[in-house]
VMD Tcl script that draws the C-alpha trace (Angstrom):
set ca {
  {5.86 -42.98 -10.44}
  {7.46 -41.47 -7.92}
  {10.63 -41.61 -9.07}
  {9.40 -40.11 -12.87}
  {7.84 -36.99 -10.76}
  {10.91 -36.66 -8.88}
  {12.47 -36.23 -12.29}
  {9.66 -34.29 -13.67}
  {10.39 -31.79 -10.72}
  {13.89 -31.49 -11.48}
  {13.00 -30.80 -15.03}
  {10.85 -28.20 -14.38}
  {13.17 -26.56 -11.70}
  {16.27 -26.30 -13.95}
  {14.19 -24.94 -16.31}
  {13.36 -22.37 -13.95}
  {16.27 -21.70 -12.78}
  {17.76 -21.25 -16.46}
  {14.94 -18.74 -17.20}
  {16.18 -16.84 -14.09}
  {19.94 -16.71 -14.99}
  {19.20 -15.88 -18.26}
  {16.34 -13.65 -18.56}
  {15.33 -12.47 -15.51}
  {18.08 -11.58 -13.33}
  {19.78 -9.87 -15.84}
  {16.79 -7.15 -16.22}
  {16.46 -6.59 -12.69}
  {20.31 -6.38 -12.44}
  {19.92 -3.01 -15.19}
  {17.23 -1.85 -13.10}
  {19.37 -2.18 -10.06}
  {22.07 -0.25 -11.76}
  {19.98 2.54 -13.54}
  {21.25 5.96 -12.34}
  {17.64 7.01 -11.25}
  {16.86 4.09 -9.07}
  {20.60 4.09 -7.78}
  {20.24 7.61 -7.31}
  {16.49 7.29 -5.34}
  {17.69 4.54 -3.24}
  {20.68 5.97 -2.10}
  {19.06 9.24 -1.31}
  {16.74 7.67 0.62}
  {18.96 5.65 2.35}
  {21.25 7.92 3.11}
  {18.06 9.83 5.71}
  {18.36 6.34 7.44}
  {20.09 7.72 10.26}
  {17.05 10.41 10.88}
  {14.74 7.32 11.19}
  {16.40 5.67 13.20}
  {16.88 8.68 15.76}
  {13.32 9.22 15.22}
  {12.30 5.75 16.32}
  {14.09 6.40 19.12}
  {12.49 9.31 20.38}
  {8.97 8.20 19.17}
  {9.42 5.10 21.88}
  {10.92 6.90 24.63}
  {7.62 9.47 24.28}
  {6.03 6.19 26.12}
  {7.12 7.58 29.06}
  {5.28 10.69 28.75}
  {2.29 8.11 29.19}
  {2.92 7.44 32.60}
  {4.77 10.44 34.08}
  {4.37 13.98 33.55}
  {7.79 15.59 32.06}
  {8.86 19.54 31.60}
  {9.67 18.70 28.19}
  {8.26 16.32 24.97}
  {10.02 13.38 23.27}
  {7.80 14.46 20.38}
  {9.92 17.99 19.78}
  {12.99 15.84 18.74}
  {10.86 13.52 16.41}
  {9.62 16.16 14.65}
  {13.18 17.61 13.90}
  {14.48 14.31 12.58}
  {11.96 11.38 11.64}
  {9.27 14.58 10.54}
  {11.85 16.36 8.43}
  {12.98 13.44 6.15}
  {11.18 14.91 2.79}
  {12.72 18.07 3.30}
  {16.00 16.21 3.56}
  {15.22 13.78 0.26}
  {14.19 16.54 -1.66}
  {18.27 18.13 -0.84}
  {19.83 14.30 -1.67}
  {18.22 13.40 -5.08}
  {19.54 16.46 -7.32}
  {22.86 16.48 -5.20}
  {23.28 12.88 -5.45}
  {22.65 12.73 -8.96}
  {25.28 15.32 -10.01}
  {27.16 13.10 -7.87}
  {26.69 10.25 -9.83}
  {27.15 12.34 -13.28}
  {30.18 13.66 -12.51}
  {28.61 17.33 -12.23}
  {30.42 17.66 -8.96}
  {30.78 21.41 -9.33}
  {26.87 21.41 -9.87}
  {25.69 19.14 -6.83}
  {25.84 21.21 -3.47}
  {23.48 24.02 -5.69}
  {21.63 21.65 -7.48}
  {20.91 19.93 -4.06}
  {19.58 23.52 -2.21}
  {17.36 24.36 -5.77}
  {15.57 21.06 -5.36}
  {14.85 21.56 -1.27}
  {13.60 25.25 -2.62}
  {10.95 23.71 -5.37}
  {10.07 21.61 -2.95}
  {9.29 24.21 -0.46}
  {7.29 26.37 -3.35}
  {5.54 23.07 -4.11}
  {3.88 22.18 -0.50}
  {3.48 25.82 0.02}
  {-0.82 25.47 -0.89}
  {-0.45 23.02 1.92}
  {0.89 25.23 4.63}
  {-1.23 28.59 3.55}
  {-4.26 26.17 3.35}
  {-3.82 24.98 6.75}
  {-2.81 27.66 8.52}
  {0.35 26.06 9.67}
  {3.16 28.20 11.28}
  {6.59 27.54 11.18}
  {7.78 23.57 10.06}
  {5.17 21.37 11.49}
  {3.30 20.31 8.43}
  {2.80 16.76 7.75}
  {4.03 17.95 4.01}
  {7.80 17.86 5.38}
  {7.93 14.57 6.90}
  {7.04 11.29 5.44}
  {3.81 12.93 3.91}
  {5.75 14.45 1.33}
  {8.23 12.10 0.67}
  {6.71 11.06 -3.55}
  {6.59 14.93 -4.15}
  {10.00 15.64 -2.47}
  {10.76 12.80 -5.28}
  {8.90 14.10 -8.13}
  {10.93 17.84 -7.21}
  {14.30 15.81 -6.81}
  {14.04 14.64 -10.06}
  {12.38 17.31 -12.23}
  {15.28 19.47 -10.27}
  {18.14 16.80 -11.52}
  {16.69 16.92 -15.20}
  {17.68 20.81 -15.55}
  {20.70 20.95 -14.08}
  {21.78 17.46 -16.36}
  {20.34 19.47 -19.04}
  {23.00 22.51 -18.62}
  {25.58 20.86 -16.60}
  {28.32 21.26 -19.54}
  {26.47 24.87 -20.42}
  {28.66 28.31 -19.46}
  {28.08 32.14 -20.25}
  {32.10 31.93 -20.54}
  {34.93 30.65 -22.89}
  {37.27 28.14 -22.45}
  {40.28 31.18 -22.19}
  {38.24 33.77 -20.01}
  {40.54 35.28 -16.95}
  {37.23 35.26 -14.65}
  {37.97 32.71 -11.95}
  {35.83 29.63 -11.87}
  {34.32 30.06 -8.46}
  {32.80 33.35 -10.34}
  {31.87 31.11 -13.45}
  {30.11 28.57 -11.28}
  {27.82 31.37 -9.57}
  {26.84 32.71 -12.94}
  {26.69 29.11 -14.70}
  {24.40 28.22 -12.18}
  {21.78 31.08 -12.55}
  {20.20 29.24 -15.74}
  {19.35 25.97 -13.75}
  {18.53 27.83 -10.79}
  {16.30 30.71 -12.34}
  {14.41 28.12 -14.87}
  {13.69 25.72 -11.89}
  {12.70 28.57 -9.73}
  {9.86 30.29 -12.30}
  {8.50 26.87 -13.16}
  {7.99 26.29 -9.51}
  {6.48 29.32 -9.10}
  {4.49 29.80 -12.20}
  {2.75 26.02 -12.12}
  {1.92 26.55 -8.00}
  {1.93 30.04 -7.22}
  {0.36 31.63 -10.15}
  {-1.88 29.22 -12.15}
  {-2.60 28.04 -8.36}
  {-1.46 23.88 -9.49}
  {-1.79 21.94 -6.20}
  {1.15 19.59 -6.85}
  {1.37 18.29 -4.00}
  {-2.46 16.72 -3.91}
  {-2.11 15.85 -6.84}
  {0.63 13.93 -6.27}
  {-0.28 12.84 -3.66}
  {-3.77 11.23 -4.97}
  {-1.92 9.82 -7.84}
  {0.50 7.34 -5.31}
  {-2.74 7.23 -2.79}
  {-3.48 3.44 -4.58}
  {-0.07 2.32 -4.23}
  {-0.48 2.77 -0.59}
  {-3.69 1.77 -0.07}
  {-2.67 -1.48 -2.59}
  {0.70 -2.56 -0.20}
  {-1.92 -2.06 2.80}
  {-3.95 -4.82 1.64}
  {-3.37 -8.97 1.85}
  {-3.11 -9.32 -1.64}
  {-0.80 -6.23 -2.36}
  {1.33 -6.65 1.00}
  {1.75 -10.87 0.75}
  {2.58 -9.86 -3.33}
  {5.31 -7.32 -2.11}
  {6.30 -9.39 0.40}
  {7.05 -12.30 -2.10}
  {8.88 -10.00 -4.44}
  {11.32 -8.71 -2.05}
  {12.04 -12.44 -1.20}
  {11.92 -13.52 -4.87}
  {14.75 -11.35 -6.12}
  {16.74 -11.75 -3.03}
  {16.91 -15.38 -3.58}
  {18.77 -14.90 -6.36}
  {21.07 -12.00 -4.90}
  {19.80 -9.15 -6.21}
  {19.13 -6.50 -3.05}
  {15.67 -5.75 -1.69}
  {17.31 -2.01 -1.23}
  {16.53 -1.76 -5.19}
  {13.16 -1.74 -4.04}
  {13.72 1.22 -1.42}
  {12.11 3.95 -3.68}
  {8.85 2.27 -4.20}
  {8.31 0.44 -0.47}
  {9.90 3.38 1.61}
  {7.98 6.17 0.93}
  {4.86 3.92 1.66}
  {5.89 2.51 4.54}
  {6.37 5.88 6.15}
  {3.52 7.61 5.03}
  {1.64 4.14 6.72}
  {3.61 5.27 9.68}
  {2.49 9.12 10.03}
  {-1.40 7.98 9.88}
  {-0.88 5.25 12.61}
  {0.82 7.86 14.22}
  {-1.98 9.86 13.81}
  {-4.71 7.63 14.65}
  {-3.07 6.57 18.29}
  {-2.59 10.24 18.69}
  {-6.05 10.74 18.67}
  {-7.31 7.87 20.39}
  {-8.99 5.70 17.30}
  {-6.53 3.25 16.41}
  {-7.74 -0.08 15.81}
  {-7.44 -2.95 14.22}
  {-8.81 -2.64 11.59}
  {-7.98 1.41 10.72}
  {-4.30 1.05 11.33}
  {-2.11 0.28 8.72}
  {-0.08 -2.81 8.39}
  {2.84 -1.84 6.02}
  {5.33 0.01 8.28}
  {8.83 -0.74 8.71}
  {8.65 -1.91 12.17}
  {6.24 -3.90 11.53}
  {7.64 -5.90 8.96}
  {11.67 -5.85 10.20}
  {11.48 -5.39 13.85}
  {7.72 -6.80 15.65}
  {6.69 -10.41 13.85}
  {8.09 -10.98 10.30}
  {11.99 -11.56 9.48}
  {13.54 -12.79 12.51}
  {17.43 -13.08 11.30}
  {16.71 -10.69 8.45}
  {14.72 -10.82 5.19}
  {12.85 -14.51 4.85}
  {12.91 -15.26 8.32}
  {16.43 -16.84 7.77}
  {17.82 -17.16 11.53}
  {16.12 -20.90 11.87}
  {17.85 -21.77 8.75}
  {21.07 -20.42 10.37}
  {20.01 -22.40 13.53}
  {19.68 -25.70 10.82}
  {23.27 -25.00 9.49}
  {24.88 -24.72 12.77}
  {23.88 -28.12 13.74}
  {23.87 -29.61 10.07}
  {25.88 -33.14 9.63}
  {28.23 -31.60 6.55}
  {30.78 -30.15 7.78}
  {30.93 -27.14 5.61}
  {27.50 -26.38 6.31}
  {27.66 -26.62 10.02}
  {30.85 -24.05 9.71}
  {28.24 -21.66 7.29}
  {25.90 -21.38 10.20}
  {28.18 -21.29 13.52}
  {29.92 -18.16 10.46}
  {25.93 -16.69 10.00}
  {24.91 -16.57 13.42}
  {26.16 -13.15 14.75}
  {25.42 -11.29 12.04}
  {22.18 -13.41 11.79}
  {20.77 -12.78 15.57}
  {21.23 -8.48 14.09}
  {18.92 -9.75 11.60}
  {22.26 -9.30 8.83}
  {21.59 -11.97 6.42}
  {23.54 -11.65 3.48}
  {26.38 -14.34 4.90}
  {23.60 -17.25 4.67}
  {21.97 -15.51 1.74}
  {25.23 -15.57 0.10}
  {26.18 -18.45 1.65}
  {23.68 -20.83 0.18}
  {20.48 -19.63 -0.67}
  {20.96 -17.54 -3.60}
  {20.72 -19.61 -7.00}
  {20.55 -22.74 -5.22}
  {17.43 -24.59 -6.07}
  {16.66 -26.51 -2.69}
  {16.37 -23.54 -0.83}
  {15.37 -20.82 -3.20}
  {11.79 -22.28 -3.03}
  {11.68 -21.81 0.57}
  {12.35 -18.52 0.67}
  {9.85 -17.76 -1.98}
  {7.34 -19.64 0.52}
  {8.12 -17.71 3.19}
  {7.55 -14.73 1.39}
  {4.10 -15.60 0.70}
  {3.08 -17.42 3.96}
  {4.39 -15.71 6.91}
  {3.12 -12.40 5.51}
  {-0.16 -13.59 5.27}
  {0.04 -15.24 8.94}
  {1.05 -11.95 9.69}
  {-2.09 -9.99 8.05}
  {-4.47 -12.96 9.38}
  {-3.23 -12.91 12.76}
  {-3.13 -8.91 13.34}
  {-6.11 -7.74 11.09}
  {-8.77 -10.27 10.74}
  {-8.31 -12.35 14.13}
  {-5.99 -9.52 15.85}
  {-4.43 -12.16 18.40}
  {-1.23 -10.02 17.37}
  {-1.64 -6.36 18.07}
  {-0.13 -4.10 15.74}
  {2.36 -1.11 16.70}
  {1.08 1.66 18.33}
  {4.78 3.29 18.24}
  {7.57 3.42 15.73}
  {10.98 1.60 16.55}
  {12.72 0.87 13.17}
  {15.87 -0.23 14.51}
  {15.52 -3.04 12.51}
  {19.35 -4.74 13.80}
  {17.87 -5.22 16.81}
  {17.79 -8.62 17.86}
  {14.05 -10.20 18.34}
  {12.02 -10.21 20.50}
  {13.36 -6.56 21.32}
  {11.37 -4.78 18.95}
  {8.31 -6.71 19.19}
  {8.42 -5.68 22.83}
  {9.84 -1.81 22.08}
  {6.67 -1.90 19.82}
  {4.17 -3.36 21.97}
  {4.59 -2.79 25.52}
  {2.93 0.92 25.37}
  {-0.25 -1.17 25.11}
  {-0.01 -3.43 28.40}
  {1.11 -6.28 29.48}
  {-1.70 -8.54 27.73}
  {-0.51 -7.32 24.33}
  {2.56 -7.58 24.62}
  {2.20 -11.36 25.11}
  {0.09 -12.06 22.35}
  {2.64 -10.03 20.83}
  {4.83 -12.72 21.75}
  {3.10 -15.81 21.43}
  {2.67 -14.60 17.80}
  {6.13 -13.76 17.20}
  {6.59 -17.78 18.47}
  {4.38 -19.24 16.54}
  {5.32 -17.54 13.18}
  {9.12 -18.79 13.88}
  {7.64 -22.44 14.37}
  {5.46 -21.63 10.78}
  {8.67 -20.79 9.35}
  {11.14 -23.39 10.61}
  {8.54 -26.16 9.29}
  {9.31 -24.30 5.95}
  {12.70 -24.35 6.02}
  {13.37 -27.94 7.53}
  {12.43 -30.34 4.17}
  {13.98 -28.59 1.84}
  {17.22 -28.01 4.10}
  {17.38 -31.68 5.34}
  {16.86 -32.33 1.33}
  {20.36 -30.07 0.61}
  {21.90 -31.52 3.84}
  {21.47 -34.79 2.09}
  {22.98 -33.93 -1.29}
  {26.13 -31.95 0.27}
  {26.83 -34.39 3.02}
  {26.98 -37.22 0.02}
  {28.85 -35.06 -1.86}
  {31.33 -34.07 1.06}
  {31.16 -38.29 1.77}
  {32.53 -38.62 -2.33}
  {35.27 -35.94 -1.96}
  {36.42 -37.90 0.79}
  {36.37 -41.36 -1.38}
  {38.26 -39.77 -3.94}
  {41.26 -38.78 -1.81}
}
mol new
graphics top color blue
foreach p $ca { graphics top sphere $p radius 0.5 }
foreach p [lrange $ca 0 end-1] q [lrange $ca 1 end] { graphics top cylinder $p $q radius 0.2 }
display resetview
């Protein structure tokens, strides 16, 4: 019997595995390589930087907690981490032209799209009163409507990126052709803007806004967070990059971060108000430890594995692997290999909702009350960069948590590793033989 289900499970996982390499993969790989969602990711990826600078300064505002300063940490945030729509709304029409070949076309097509985004959140900023550039509309707020602009932007100037006022033999220079070429994009961007918002009084941007408000609510939820959670791991088992999912997970996990943000600001964050789906909190506090799928044990495994070449794969993975860089082992051995595909998969589903158990319902972990998204940095650094603005008794539960979920996940990994040890140190033992 057991020896007909062993087979039954080997049916069933080729099978599988088939349907992947066949069906699957290929479709996400076209997704991965359409021009818009090349074009989003990279555009968001390329504000990265102004995250990361933000983090910075959001955790060194902890000090302002404990000693009074002539100047605020918060100033610099809001010029880098609070600008990042503003900045998306430049990259998506000049990255596209980019990617088109329009080259002449980019830089302008770039400033037209930060200019209908402006017109577009200007409701917001009349509405509120707000002087000057500290609206939440220009920060992570705005980041699906500095999209939407992007993109509407990239559509006219695709639309007349081979159109000119001049002929192929005209003695006007072609710095003087570009200005004039470019009126047409510029001017019929420009009056929509301003016709849809300014005169028939269209509030895009809540619009917009209310249309994505499900998504964000939905990946703040078990269901919707374990389910992303799962997917990122599921197509990164078979090597296809979580980064193709940048444009749908990003924008959330940022807008998550400015209402946290806004909740400890005013002194009501909870439990059970603040949001769970934020970058740190998923790279940096509890979660991936070694990267995506919690893969450092595994690395840990290899480096003390009885085959040879996978002992050499881990002692190869662990550098990059303590930065939480996990493509060598992903690479290595995980993608499209069977025995330890289905771990990954499992840790995509059960450490996420260890996570959502332990810092929502039973809140033994407590969740960020600042942003650090320096997600290389080793663990337990951000867990404690995250966590130690709320005392010392935090930040050990903080820890104990981030303990016990690498225990949950090393019992994951360890079967269906020793299972591949098995199979590579008998093949290793057979190579041998032959020679």
């Amino acid at each position: 019997m057991c020896l007909g289900g062993a087979k039954g499970m080997d049916i069933l996982m080729n099978a599988l595995i088939k349907w992947l390499e066949n069906s699957f993969a290929p479709k996400m790989s076209k997704v991965n390589n359409n021009i818009w969602v090349v074009t989003l990711k990279d555009s968001i990826m390329q504000t990265l930087p102004f995250i990361f600078l933000g983090s910075i300064f959001c955790c060194l505002a902890i000090i302002e907690d404990f000693v009074t300063l002539p100047f605020s940490f918060w100033t610099p945030f809001g010029w880098t981490m609070s600008k990042i729509s503003l900045l998306v709304a430049f990259l998506i029409p000049f990255n596209y032209c980019e990617k088109k070949r329009y080259r002449k076309q980019r830089l302008i097509a770039g400033l037209t799209g930060m200019l209908l985004f402006m017109m577009v959140v200007t409701p917001e900023f009349i509405a509120d009163g707000t002087v000057g550039f500290g609206h939440d509309s220009l920060g992570a707020g705005g980041m699906f409507v500095a999209i939407l602009t992007g993109i509407v932007t990239s559509v006219i100037f695709g639309a007349f990126a081979k159109f000119t006022f001049f002929k192929d033999d005209s003695a006007v220079p072609d710095f003087v052709r570009q200005w004039f070429d470019a009126l047409l994009p510029i001017g019929l961007t420009i009056v929509i803007g301003w016709v849809i918002v300014l005169i028939l009084n269209v509030d895009i941007y809540k619009i917009i806004v209310n249309l994505f408000m499900p998504l964000q609510n939905g990946l703040n939820t078990l269901p919707g967070f374990t389910f992303f959670m799962f997917f990122t791991c599921f197509i990164y088992s078979m090597g296809i990059s979580s980064w193709v999912l940048t444009p749908i997970g990003q924008p959330v996990r940022l807008a998550s971060i400015t209402t946290n943000l806004g909740l400890v600001a005013a002194g009501t964050a909870t439990a059970s108000n603040l949001l769970i789906y934020t970058e740190g909190l998923v790279y940096c506090t509890y979660m991936w430890v070694g990267g995506i799928g919690c893969t450092l044990p595994l690395v840990i495994m290899l480096m003390r594995s009885k085959s040879k070449e996978l002992s050499s794969l881990g002692k190869a993975c662990l550098v990059p692997g303590i930065f939480n860089i996990n493509e060598p082992v992903i690479f290595g051995c995980i993608a499209w290999n069977p025995y330890l595909m289905v771990p990954m998969w499992l840790q995509g589903i059960i450490i996420p909702i260890l996570t959502y158990v332990f810092t929502k319902f039973i809140a033994l972990a407590p969740l960020p009350h600042v942003q650090f998204e320096l997600w290389y940095a080793p663990y337990p650094i951000g867990t404690i960069m995250n966590i130690m603005s709320q005392g010392a008794g935090a930040l050990i539960r903080a820890l104990i948590f981030l303990v016990i979920s690498v225990i949950v996940s090393s019992a994951i990994w360890y079967p269906f590793f020793k299972a591949y040890e098995t199979k590579r140190v008998q093949e290793e033992q057979e190579k041998i033989a032959a020679k």
